[in-house]
C-alpha positions as CSV (number, residue, x, y, z in Angstrom):
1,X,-0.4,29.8,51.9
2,X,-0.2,27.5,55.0
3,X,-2.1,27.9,57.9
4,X,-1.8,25.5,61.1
5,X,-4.9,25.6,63.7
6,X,-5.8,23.9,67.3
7,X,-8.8,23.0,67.9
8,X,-10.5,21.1,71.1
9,X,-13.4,20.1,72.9
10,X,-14.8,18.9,70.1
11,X,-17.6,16.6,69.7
12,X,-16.2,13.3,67.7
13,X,-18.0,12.5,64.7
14,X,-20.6,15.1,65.3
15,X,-18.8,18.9,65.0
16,X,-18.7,20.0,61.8
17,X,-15.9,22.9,60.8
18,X,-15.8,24.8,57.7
19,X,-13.2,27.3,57.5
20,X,-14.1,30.5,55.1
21,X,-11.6,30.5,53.4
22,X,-12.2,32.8,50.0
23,X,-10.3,34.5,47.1
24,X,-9.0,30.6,46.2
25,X,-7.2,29.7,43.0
26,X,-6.4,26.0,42.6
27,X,-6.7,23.0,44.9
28,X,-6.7,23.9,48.4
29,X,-5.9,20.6,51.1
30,X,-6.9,20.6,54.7
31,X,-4.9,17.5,56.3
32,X,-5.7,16.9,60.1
33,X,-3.7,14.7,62.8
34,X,-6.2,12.2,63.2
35,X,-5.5,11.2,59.4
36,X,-8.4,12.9,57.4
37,X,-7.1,14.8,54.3
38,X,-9.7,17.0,52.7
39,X,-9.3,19.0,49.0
40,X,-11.8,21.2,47.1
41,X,-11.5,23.7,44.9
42,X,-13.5,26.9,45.1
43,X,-14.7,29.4,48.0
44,X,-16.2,29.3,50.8
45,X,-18.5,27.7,51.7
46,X,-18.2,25.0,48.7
47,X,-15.7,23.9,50.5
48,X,-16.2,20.4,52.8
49,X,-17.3,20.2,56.1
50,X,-14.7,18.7,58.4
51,X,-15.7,15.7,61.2
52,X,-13.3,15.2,64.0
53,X,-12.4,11.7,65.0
54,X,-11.0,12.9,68.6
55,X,-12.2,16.1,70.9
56,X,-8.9,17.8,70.0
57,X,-7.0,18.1,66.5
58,X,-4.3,20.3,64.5
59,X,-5.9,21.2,60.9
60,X,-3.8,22.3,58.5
61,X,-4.9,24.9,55.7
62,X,-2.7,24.9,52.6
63,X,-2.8,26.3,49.1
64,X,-3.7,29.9,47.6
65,X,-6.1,32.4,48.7
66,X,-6.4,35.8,49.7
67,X,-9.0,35.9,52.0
68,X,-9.6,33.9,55.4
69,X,-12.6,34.9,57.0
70,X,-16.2,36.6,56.7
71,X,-18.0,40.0,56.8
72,X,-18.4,41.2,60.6
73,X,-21.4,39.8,62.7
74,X,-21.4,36.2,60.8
75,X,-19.2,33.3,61.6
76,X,-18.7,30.2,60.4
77,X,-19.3,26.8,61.5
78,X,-17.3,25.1,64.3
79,X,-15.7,28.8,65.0
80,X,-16.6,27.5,68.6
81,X,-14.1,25.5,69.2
82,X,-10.8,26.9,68.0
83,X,-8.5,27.4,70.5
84,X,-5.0,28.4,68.9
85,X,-3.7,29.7,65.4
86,X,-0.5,27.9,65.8
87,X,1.6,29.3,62.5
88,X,0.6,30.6,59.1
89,X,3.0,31.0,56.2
90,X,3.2,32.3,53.0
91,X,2.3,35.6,50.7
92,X,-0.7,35.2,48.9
93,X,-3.2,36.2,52.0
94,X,-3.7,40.3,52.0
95,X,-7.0,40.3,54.0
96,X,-7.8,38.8,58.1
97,X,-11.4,40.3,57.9
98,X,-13.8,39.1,60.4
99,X,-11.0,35.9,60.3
100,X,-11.8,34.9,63.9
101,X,-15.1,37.0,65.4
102,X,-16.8,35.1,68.2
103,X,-14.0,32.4,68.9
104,X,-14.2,33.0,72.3
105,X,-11.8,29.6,73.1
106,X,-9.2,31.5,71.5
107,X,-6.4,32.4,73.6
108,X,-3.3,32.8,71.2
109,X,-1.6,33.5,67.7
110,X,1.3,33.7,65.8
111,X,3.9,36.7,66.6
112,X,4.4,37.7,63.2
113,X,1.5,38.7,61.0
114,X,1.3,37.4,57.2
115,X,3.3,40.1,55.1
116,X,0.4,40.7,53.1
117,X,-2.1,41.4,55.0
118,X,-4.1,45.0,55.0
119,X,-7.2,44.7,56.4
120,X,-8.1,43.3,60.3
121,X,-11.4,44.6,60.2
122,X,-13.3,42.5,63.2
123,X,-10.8,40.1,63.2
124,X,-11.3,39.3,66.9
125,X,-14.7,40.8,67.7
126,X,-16.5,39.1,70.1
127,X,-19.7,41.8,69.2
128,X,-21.4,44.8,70.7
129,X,-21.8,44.6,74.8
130,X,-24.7,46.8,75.8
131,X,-24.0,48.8,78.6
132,X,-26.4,48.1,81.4
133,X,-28.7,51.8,82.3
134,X,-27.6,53.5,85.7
135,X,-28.5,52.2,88.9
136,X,-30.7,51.0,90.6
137,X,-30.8,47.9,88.2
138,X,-29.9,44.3,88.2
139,X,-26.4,43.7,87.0
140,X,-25.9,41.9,83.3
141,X,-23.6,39.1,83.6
142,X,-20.5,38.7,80.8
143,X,-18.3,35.7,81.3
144,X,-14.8,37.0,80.2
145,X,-14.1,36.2,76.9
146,X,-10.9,36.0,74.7
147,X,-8.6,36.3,73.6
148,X,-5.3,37.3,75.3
149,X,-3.2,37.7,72.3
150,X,-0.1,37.3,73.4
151,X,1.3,37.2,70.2
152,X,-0.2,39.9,68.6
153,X,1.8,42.8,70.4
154,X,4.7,42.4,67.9
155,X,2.6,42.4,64.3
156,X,4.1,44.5,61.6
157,X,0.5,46.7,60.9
158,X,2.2,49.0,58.3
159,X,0.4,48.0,55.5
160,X,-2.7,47.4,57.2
161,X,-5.8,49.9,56.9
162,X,-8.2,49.1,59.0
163,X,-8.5,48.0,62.2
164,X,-11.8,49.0,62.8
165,X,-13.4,46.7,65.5
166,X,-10.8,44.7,65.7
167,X,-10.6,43.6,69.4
168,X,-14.5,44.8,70.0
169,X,-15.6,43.0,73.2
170,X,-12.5,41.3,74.5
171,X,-12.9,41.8,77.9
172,X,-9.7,39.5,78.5
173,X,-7.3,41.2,76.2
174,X,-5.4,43.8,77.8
175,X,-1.8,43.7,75.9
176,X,0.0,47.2,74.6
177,X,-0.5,47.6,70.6
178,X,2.4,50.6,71.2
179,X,4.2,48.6,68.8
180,X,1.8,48.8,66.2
181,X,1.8,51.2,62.9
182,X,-0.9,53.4,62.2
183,X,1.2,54.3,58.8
184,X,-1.7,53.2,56.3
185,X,-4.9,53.4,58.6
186,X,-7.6,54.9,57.1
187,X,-10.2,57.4,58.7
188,X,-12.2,55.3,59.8
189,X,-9.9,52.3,60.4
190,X,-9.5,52.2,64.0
191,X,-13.7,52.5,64.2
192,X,-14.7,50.3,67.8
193,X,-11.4,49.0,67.5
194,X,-10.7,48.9,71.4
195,X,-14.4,48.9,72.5
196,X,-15.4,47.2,75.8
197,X,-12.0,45.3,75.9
198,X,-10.3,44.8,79.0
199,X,-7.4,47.5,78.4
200,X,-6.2,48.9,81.8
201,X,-4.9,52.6,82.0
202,X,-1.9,51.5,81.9
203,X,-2.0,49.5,78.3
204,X,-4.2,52.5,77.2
205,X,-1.6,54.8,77.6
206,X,1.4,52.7,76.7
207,X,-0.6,52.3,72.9
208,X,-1.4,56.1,72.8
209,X,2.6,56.7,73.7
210,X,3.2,53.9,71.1
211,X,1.2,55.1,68.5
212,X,2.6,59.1,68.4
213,X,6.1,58.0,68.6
214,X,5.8,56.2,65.7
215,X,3.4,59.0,63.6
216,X,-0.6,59.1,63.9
217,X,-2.8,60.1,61.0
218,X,-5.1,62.7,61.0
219,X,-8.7,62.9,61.5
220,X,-9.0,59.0,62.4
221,X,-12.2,58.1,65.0
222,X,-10.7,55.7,67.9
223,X,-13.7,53.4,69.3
224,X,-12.4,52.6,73.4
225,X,-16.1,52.5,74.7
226,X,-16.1,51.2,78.1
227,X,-12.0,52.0,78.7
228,X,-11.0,54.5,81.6
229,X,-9.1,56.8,79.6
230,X,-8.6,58.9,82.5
231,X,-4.9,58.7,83.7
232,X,-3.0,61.6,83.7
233,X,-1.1,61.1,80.9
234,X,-3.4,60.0,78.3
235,X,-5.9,62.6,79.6
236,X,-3.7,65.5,78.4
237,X,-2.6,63.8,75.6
238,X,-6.2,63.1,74.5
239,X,-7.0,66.8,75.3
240,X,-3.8,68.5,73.8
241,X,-2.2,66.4,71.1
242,X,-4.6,63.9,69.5
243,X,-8.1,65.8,69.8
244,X,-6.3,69.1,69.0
245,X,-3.9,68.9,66.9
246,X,-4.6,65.8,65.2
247,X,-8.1,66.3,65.1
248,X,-9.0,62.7,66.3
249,X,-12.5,61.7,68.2
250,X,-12.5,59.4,70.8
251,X,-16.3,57.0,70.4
252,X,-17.9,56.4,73.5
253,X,-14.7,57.5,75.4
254,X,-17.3,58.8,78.5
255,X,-18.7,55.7,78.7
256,X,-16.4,54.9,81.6
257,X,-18.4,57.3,83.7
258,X,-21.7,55.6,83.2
259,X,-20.6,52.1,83.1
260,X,-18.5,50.2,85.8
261,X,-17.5,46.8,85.3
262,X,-15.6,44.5,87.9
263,X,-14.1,41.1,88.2
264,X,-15.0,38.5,90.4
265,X,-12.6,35.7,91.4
266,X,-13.2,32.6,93.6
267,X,-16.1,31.2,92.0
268,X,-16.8,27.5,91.8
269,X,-17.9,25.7,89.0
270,X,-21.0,24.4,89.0
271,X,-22.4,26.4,92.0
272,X,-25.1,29.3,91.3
273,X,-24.8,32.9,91.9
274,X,-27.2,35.9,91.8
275,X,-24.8,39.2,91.8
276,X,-26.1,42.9,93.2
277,X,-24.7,46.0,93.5
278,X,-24.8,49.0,95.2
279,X,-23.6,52.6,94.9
280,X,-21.2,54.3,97.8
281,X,-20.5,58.1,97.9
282,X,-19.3,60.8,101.0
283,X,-23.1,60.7,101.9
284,X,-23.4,57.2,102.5
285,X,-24.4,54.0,100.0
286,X,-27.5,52.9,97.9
287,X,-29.9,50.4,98.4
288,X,-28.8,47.2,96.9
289,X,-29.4,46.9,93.0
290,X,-32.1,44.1,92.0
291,X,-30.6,40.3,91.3
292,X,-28.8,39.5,88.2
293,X,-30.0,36.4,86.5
294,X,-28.8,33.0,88.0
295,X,-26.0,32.0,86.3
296,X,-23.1,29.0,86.6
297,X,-19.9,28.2,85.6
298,X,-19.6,25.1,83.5
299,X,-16.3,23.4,83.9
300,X,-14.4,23.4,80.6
301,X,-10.8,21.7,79.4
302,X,-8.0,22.8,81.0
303,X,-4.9,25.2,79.5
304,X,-2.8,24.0,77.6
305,X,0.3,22.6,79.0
306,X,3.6,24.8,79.3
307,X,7.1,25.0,78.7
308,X,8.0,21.5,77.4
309,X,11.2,20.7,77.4
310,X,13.7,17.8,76.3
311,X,16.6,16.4,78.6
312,X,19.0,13.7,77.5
313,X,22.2,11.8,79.0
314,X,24.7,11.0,76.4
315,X,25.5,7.4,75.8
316,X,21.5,6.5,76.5
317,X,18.8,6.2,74.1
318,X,16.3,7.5,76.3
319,X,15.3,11.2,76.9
320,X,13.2,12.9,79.6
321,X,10.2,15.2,78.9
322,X,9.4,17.8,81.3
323,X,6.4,20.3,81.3
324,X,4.9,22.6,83.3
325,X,1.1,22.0,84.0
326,X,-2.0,23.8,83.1
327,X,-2.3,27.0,84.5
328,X,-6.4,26.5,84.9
329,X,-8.3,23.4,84.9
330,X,-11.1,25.0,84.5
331,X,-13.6,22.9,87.4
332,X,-11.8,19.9,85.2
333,X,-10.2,16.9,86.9
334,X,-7.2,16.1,85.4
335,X,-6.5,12.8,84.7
336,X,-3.1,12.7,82.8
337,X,-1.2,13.9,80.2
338,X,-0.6,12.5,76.1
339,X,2.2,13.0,74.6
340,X,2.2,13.3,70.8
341,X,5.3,12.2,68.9
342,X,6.0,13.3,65.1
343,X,9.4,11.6,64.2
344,X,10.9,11.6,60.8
345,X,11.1,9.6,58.7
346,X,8.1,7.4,60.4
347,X,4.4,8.1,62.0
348,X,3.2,10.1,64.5
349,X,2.0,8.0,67.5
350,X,1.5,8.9,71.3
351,X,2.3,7.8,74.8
352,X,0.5,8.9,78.1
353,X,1.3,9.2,81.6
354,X,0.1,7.1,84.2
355,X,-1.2,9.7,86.4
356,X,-0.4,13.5,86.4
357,X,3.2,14.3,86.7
358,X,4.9,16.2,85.0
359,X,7.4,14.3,83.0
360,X,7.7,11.0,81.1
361,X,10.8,9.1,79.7
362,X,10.6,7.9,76.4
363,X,12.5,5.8,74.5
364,X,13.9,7.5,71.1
365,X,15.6,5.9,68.0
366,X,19.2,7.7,67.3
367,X,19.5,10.0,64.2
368,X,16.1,10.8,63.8
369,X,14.2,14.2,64.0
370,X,11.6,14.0,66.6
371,X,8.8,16.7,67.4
372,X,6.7,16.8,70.9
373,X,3.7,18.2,72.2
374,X,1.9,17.5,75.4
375,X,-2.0,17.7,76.1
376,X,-3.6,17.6,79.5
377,X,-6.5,15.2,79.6
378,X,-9.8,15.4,81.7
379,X,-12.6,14.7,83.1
380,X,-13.9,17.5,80.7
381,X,-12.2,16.6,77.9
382,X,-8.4,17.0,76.6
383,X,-6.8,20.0,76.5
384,X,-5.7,21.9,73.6
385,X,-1.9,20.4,73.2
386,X,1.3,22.6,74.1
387,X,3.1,24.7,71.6
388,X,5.6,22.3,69.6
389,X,9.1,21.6,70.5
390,X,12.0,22.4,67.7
391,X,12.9,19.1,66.0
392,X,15.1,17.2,68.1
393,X,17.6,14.7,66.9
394,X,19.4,12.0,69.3
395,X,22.9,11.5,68.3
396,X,25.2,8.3,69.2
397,X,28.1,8.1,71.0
398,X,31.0,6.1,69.9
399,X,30.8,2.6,71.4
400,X,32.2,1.5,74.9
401,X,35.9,-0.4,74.7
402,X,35.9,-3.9,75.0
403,X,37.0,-4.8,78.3
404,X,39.0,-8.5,80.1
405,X,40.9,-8.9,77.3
406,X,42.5,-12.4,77.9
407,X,45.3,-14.9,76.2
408,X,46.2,-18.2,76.3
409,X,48.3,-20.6,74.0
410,X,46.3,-22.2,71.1
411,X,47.8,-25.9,72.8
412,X,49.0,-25.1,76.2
413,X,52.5,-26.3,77.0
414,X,53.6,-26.5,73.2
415,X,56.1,-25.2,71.1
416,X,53.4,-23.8,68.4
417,X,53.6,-20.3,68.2
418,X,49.6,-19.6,68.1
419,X,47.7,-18.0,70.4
420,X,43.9,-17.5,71.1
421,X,42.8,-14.1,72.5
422,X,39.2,-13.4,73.9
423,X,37.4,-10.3,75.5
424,X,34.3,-9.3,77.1
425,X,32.3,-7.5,74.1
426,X,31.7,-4.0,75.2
427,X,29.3,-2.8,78.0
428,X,26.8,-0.5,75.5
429,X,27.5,0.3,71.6
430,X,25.0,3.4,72.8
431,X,23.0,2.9,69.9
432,X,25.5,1.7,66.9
433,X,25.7,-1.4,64.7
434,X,29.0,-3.7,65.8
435,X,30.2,-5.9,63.1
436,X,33.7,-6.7,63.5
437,X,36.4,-6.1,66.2
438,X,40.1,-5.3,65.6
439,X,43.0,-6.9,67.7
440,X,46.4,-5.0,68.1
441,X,49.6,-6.8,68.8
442,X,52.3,-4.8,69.9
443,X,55.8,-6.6,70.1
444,X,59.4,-4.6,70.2
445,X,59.2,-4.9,66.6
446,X,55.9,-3.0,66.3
447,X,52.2,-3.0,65.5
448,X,50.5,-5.2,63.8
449,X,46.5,-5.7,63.6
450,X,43.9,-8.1,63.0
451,X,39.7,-8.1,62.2
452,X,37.8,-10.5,63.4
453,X,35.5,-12.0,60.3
454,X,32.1,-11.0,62.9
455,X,31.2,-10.5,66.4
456,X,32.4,-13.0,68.1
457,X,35.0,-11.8,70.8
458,X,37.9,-14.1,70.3
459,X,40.4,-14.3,67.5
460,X,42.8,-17.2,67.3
461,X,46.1,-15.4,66.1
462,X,48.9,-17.7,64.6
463,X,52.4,-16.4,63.4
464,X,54.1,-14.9,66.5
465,X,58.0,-15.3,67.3
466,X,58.6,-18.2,70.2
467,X,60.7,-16.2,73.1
468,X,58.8,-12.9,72.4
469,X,56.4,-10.9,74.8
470,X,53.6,-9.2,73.0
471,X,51.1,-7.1,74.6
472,X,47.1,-7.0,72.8
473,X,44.6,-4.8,72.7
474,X,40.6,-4.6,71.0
475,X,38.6,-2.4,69.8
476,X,35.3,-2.5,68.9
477,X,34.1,-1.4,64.8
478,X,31.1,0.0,64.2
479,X,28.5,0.1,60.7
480,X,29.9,3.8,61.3
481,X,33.6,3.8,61.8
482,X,33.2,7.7,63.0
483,X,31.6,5.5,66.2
484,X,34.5,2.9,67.0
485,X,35.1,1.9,70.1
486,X,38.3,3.5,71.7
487,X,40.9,-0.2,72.2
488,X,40.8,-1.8,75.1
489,X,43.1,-1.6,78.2
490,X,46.3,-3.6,77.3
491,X,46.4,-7.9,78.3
492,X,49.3,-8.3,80.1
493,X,52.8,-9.4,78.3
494,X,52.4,-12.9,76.9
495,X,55.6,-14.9,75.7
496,X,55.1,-18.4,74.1
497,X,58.7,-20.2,75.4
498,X,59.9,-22.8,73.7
499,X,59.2,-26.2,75.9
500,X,62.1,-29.2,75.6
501,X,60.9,-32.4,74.3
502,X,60.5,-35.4,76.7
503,X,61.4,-38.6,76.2
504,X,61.2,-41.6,78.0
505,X,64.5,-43.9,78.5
506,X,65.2,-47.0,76.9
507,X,65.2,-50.1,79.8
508,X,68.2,-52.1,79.2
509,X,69.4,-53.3,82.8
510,X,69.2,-52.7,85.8
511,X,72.7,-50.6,86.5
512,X,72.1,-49.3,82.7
513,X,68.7,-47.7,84.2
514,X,70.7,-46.9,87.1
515,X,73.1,-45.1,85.3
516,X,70.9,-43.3,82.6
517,X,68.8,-42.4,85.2
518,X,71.9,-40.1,86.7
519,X,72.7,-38.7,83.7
520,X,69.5,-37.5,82.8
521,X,68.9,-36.0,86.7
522,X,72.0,-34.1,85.8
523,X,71.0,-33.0,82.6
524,X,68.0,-31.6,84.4
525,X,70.3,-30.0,86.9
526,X,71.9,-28.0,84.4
527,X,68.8,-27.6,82.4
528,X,66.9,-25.7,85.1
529,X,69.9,-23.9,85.6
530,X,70.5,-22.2,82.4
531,X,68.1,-19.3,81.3
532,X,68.5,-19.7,77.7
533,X,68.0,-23.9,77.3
534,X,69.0,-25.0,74.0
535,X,67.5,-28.2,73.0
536,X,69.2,-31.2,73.5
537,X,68.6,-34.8,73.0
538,X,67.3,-37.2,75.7
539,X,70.0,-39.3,76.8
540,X,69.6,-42.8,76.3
């Protein structure tokens, strides 16, 4: 069994976590991104405390146990400051029991529940809220608390039995459990399971709908103290279907009638408030209710960062991160963002922003898996870091052509048949290994090709036919040859002509000079004249 959890605002080197985890068998690990890697064997809470080097980590739970969490009303230590259940895997869990009661930082979990698991007894309590007695009386001040449970919606609760108490004082979770199955729930199972939570009529209703499509036992005792369970629908259905014919009993269901509660927006942090109320009816309105207690709000972290994303330009080794920032700060100043970067094979490490936008390019190495997440950092502290990316893997692109691709004679002006070709090496191998280059040399007869013994970009190239015209081309070879270059554009025709020897005349006399000097002007006459020279010997 694995289990993955965020934690943050921690205190370095002074929180102390110990999960309660029971039911073990064997040697359980709990690694943690800051390095530490702890292993015990035996339950809770034998097991080690765990010290935080950093105000946020990711822990990570492994080995066998049945069992993660306590008996309601008791929690365990450093339950304070987890703020996400980012993924659990595995078979051999079967009960969530009190797993996380009083974690009021915790805003999400995982979409799918364990297979295994029966029993959610408490499992996100935050404990009984007493309602306040009627008015006049000073109002009772309760911070929201968590958790929104985005996630949970979509559990498979089939095999599950109870689910008494489960979301007990959640006054921030209001999401529809329509989709969950009351197949195995036991009589008492769904006991202050919705009590004082923050369900509007219309997520009431939608579970109630949820829940008798699907099949309800009967004689079960649903806690919803504190919900308004009076919208038409659910009215009648309470009054007809489940109370009737199912023979169910709604706890504390006319506790809406006796105890209002309201939101308040716009607050600052670190002002103080006194709140008062009053009543208002056809006749007229009260007199104002006595002070509540003073009372603050502290700043805290911000959110998490959102909706991380990856975009890259083919041909570049460079990709651009995008996120979407916090949706709360919380009072917090934020500062700027860290990026934390798992590639494999190699070690985790991080980058951060300069200031507080929203993106950062980062420099990747080709064909390796790389996984992101983003945290906001603070004044406060650093947030809890995004949900991770999928495994991303930057793949090259074959190699740019060489381009210029120039000839000249080995010995200008001879009669050797060698020639010396040379290139500009191409503009970017976009991430690949060069180690060679291959020249083509196309004549009418054909193809023919050569490899250069490195990287230089120049072959000398010996061999050809004197009167020919030959046309060359390069291509660039990678380590991979699935990443070669495509060849270059074509040098222009070449031809290596065969040049006539020169030789300087013999000086006999003065009309012999003379008269060797005519006969060679005219063999020059007829020399420039012909197209095809043949080589002929200087005249003497």
């Amino acid at each position: 069994m694995s289990i993955q959890f965020q934690f943050s605002g921690m205190m370095p080197g002074q929180t102390q976590i110990q999960l309660p985890v029971q039911g073990t068998s064997g040697t359980l690990t709990l690694a943690s991104t800051d390095g530490q890697v702890l292993t015990w064997t035996g339950d809770y809470p034998t097991n080690p405390y765990y010290v935080p080097l950093d105000a946020s980590a990711q822990l990570t739970l492994s080995g066998v146990f049945s069992w993660f969490g306590l008996v309601p009303g008791t929690s365990w230590p450093g339950h304070a400051f987890l703020t996400r259940v980012l993924s659990w895997s595995g078979n051999s869990l079967d009960s969530l029991q009190g797993a996380f009661q009083g974690c009021r930082a915790l805003v999400d979990v995982p979409a799918a529940l364990p297979p295994g698991v029966a029993d959610l007894t408490a499992i996100f309590a935050m404990g009984p809220i007493p309602p306040p007695a009627e008015p006049p009386v000073s109002p009772t001040i309760y911070p929201p608390v968590g958790f929104l449970g985005t996630g949970v919606p979509t559990w498979n609760t089939s095999r599950v039995v109870s689910m008494a108490y489960a979301f007990q004082g959640c006054t921030l979770f209001n999401q529809s459990l329509a989709a969950w199955s009351l197949a195995s729930i036991q009589s008492d199972g769904l006991v202050g399971m919705l009590d004082l939570t923050g369900l509007s009529v219309a997520s009431f209703e939608a579970t109630l709908q949820g829940w008798l499509s699907g099949g309800v036992p009967y004689g079960v005792s649903l806690g919803c103290a504190g919900l308004a369970t009076t919208g038409p629908w659910s009215l009648a259905v309470i009054e007809n279907t489940l109370i009737n014919k199912y023979g169910w009993t709604f706890q504390d269901a006319s506790a809406v009638y006796y105890y209002s509660t309201t939101d308040i927006s716009g607050l600052v942090y670190g002002d103080i408030y006194q709140i008062q109320v009053k009543a208002n009816n056809t006749v007229g309105s009260s007199s104002w209710s006595a002070p509540s207690a003073a009372f603050s709000l502290a700043p805290a972290v911000p959110d998490a960062p959102t909706g991380l994303s990856i975009a890259s330009t083919p041909g570049t080794p460079v990709v651009l991160l995008t996120w979407n920032a916090p949706t709360d700060l919380h009072g917090s100043t934020l500062l700027s963002y860290e990026l934390y970067i798992v590639p494999t094979p190699g070690s985790p490490y991080s980058l951060s922003t300069s200031g507080i936008q929203t993106y950062l390019s980062v420099p990747l190495n080709y064909v390796v898996s790389y996984v992101f997440q983003v945290r906001a950092v603070s004044d406060q502290g650093n947030s809890a870091y995004s949900s991770p990316t999928v495994p991303f893997v930057l793949t090259p692109t074959p190699s740019d052509p060489p381009t210029h691709v120039h000839v000249q004679q080995t010995v200008p002006g001879s009669s050797i048949p060698n020639v010396v070709v040379s290139w500009t090496p191409p503009y970017s191998t976009h991430g690949n290994t060069l180690v060679s280059y291959t020249v083509q040399i196309q004549s009418p007869g054909g193809s023919t090709f050569q490899t250069t013994p490195g990287t230089t970009p120049s072959l000398e190239i010996d061999g050809l036919s004197i009167n020919t015209y030959y046309v060359f081309s390069v291509q660039a070879n990678m380590a991979d040859p699935a990443f070669n270059s495509p060849y270059s554009s074509p040098s222009p025709p070449f031809q290596i002509v065969q040049q006539f020897p020169y030789y300087t005349p013999k000086r006999t006399s003065t009309y012999a000079n003379i008269s060797t000097a005519l006969r060679y002007s005219q063999y020059i006459s007829t020399f420039t004249r012909s197209t095809e020279p043949e080589k002929k010997a200087a005249p003497y």
